[in-house]
VEXVOLO-141715 format. One line per field, with one value per residue (C-alpha): x, y, z; residue in one letter. Coordinates in steps of 0.02 Angstrom, whole numbers, always signed. Layout:
// VEXVOLO-141715
c1 c(X/...)
c2 c(Y/...)
c3 c(Z/...)
code c(a/...)
//
This chain:
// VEXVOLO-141715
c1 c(+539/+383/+392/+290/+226/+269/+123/+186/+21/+53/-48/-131/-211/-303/-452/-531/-674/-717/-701/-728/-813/-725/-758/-654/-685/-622/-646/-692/-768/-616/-588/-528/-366/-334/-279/-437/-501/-343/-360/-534/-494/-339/-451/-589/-424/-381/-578/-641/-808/-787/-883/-813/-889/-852/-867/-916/-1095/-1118/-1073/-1197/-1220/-1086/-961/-963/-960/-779/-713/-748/-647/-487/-421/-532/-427/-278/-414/-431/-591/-583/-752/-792/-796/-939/-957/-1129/-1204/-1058/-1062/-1260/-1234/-1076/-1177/-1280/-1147/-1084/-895/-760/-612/-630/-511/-484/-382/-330/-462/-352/-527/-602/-624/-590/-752/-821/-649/-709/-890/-824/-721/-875/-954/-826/-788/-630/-538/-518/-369/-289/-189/-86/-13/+80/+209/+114/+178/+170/+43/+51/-95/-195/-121/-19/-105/-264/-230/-127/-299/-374/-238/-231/-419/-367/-297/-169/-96/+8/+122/+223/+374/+500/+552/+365/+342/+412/+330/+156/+193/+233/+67/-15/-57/-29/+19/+103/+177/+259/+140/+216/+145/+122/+39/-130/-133/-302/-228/-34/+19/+110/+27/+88/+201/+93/-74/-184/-85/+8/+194/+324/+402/+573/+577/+420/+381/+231/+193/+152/+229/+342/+490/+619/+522/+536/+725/+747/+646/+724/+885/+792/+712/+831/+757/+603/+501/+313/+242/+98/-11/-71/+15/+132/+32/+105/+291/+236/+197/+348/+490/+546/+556/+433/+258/+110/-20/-190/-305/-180/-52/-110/-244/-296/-198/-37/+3/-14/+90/+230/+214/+271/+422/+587/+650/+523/+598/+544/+611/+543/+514/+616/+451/+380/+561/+645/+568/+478/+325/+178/+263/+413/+309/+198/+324/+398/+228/+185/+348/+455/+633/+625/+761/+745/+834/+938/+847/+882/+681/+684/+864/+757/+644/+733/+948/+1020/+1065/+989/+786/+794/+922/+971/+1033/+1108/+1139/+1028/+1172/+1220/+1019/+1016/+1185/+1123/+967/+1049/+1155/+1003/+926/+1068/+1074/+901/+962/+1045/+863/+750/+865/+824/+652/+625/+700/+612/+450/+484/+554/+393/+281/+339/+251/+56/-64/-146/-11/-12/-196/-144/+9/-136/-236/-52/-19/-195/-150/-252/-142/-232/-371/-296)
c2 c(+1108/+1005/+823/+726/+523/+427/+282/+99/+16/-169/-172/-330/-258/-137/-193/-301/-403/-487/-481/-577/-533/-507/-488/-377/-422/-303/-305/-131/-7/+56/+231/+274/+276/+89/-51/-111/+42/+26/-142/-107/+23/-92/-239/-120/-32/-217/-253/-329/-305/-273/-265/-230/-285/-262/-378/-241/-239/-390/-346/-364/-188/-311/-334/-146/-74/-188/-153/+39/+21/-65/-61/-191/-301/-305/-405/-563/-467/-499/-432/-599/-572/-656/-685/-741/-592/-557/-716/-734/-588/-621/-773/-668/-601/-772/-696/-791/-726/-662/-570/-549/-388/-455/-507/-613/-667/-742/-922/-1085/-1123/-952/-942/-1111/-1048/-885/-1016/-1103/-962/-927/-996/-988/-936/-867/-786/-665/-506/-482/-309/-323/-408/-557/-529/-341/-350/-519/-603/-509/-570/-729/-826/-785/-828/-1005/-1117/-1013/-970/-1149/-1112/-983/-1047/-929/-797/-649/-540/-399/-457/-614/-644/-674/-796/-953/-847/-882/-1070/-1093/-1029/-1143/-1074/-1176/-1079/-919/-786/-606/-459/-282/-141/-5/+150/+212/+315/+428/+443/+459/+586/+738/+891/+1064/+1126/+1292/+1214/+1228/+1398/+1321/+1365/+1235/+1102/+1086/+903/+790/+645/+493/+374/+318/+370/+278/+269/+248/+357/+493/+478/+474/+650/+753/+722/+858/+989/+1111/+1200/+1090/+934/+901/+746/+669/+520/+452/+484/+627/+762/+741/+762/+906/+975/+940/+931/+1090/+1085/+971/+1018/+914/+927/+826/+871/+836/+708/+543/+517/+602/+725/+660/+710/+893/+904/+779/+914/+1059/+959/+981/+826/+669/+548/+392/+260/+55/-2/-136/-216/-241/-333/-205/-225/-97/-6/+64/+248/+166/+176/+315/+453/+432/+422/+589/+657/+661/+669/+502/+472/+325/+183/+64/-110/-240/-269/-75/-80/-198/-88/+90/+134/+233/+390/+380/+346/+417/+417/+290/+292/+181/+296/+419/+562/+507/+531/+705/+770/+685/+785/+953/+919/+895/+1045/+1141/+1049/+1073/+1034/+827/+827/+866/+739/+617/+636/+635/+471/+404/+462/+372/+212/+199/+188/+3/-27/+19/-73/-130/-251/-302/-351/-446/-527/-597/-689/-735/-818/-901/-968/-844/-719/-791/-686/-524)
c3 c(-763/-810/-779/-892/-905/-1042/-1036/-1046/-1038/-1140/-1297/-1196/-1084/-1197/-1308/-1222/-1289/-1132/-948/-775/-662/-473/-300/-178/+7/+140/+347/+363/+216/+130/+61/-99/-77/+1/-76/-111/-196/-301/-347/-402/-520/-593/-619/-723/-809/-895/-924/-806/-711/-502/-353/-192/-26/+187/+321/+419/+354/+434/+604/+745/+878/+990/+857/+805/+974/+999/+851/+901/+1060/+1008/+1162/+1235/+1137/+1269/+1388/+1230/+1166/+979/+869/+761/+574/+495/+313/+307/+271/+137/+45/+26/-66/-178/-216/-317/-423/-447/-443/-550/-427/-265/-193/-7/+87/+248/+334/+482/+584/+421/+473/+351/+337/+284/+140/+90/+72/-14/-136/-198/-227/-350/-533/-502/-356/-193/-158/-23/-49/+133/+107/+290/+383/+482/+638/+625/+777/+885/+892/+787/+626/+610/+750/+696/+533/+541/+536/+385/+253/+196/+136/+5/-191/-171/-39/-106/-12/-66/-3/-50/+123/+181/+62/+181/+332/+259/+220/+387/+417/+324/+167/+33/-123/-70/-238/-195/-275/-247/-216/-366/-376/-435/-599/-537/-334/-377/-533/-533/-467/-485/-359/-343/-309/-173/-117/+0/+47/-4/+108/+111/+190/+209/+273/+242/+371/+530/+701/+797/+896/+752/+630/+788/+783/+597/+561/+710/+576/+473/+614/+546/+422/+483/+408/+379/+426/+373/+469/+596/+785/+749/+833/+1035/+926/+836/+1006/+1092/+962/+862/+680/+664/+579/+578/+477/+518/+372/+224/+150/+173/+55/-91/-74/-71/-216/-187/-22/-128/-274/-156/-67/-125/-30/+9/+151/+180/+312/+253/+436/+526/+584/+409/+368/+256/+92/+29/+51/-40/-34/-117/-300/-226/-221/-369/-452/-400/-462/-308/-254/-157/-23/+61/+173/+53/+33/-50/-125/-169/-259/-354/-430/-431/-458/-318/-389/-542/-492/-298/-169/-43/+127/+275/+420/+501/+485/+298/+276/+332/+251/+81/+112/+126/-36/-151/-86/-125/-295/-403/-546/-498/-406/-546/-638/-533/-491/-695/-732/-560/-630/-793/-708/-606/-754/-761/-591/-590/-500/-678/-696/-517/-578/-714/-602/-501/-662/-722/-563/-582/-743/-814/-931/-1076/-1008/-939)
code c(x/x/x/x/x/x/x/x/x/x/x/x/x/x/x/x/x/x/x/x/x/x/x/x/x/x/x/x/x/x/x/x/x/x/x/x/x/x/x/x/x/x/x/x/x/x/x/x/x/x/x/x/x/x/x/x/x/x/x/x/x/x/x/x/x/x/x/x/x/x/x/x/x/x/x/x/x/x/x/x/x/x/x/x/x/x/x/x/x/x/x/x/x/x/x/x/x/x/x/x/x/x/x/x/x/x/x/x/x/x/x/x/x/x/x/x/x/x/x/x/x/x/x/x/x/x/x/x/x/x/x/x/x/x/x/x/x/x/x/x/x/x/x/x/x/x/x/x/x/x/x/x/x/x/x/x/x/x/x/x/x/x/x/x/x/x/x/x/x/x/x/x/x/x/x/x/x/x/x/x/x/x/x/x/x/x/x/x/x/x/x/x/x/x/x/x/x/x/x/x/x/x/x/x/x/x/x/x/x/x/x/x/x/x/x/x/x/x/x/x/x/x/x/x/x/x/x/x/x/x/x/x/x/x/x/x/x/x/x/x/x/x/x/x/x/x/x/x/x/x/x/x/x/x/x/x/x/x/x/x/x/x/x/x/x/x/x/x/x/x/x/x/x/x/x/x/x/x/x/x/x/x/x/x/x/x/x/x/x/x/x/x/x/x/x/x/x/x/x/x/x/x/x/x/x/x/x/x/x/x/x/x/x/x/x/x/x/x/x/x/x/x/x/x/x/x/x/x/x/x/x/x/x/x/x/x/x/x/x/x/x/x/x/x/x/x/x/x/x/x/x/x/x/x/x/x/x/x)
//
């Protein structure tokens, strides 16, 4: 069966006679499928002009050679962000919003700088848990958040995490999914052979012990730090070249059964893969949370779990069970409709007082 997407774009976010015009500052040149990239095409979806810019290009041959070797970090060797170079040239623009991705070694006075530069506002978009990496993240950021109009984070329980950081207007923002990166793709394209389990995401010790639970028949993961597991571990295929950016869509496509495990360390919320999958059409089955019970019906829109072992057997039943999956993955699809990340745009100007606008 076909799946197919039933637009619910708001009639006020169409026809737009006029538009702002905004700035999107990240660290590092981002490809097109980050967050920022997204965010971009979201802001021009609802009519509005954007550029984006990196701190990056204003790294010195010192800051670019320590950013290069992260390790160097362990000794207290940070590379120092500096916006100067960034915010001579937003100045030219003249921006009415600017928004900032991360960015933790940003100081105060360069968010200040970047806010008068602005018409009006300077806000940050913090798509991670804080205290994900120590030191990097939180303390780095405790003298500078109170310098933004606004901080957003996709969860609710991080909002009184970054008040006690400082900031001083903090709203949740989910995450959503892109309309050109995450759509249903064929399950015969590309040629490829189909996957009977997959999973998204980074490696680590508790993402380890969650997909040996499906090494019989075998799972493909995709991301970063799988490939000493792949080695080592049977049933487990890794697959460097594919699945975590563009082509996501094309590896979900061809999986009968998408997993996907919302990590303790990012405090059990949801994830960007919790709109993701579902936007490309897949059978999601995922950890029960409270944030994604929020969004998406067990049973109805994916499939929760609690244990690792009622994960796997709940697996094997919807593989034997087309028919309840394709159910499911059809009224997911339509569910996440609701959740683009053109209304996350115009969440931000709402939150800025600005829905008048958007």
């Amino acid at each position: 069966m076909e799946l197919e997407v039933t637009s619910v774009v708001p009639a006020r976010i169409e026809n737009r006679d006029h538009g702002m015009k905004i700035a999107i500052v990240s660290s590092h040149p981002a490809p097109e499928h980050s967050l920022e990239a997204f965010y971009e095409r979201a802001f021009q979806a609802i009519g509005h002009s954007v550029s984006r810019w990196s701190l990056l290009g204003g790294y010195g041959l010192r800051d670019r050679i320590l950013n290069r070797h992260r390790s160097l970090r362990r000794w207290g060797i940070q590379p120092q962000l500096s916006a100067a170079g960034v915010v001579e040239r937003i100045s030219a623009s003249r921006p009415d919003l600017t928004v900032v991705v991360r960015c933790e070694t940003l100081c105060a006075e360069s968010i200040r700088e970047l806010r008068s530069r602005s018409s009006i506002a300077c806000v940050n978009v913090y798509p991670d848990h804080p205290f994900v990496v120590p030191g990097t993240g939180a303390v780095q950021m405790a003298d500078s958040l109170g310098a933004y109009d606004c901080v957003f984070t996709f969860a609710h329980g991080l909002v009184p995490v970054f008040y006690q950081l400082g900031a001083r207007v903090v709203r949740r923002l989910a995450f959503g999914f892109d309309k050109s990166v995450h759509r249903v793709v064929s399950p015969s394209a590309g040629g490829q052979e189909k996957n009977v389990f997959s999973y998204f995401g980074t490696w680590g010790p508790i993402q380890q012990r969650f997909v040996s639970h499906f090494s019989d028949p075998g799972i493909s993961v995709f991301g970063p730090g799988w490939r000493r597991l792949s080695r080592t571990v049977s049933g487990v295929r890794y697959v460097e070249s594919r699945g975590m950016g563009l082509d996501m869509a094309t590896e979900i496509g061809r999986t009968e059964v998408v997993t996907n495990l919302i990590r303790a360390e990012h405090g059990c919320g949801h994830s960007m893969k919790t709109f993701e999958i579902l936007a490309c059409g897949g059978f999601m089955l995922s950890n029960w949370t409270m944030e994604q019970a929020e969004f998406f019906d067990d049973e109805r829109h994916c499939c929760y779990f609690n244990t690792f072992d009622e994960a796997s057997d709940k697996a094997r039943f919807y593989v034997k069970n087309p028919d309840a999956r394709m159910r499911i993955a059809r009224a997911g699809l339509a569910e996440v409709q609701k959740h683009p990340y053109d209304f996350r745009a115009a969440e931000i100007l709402a939150h800025l007082g600005l829905d008048d606008r958007a």
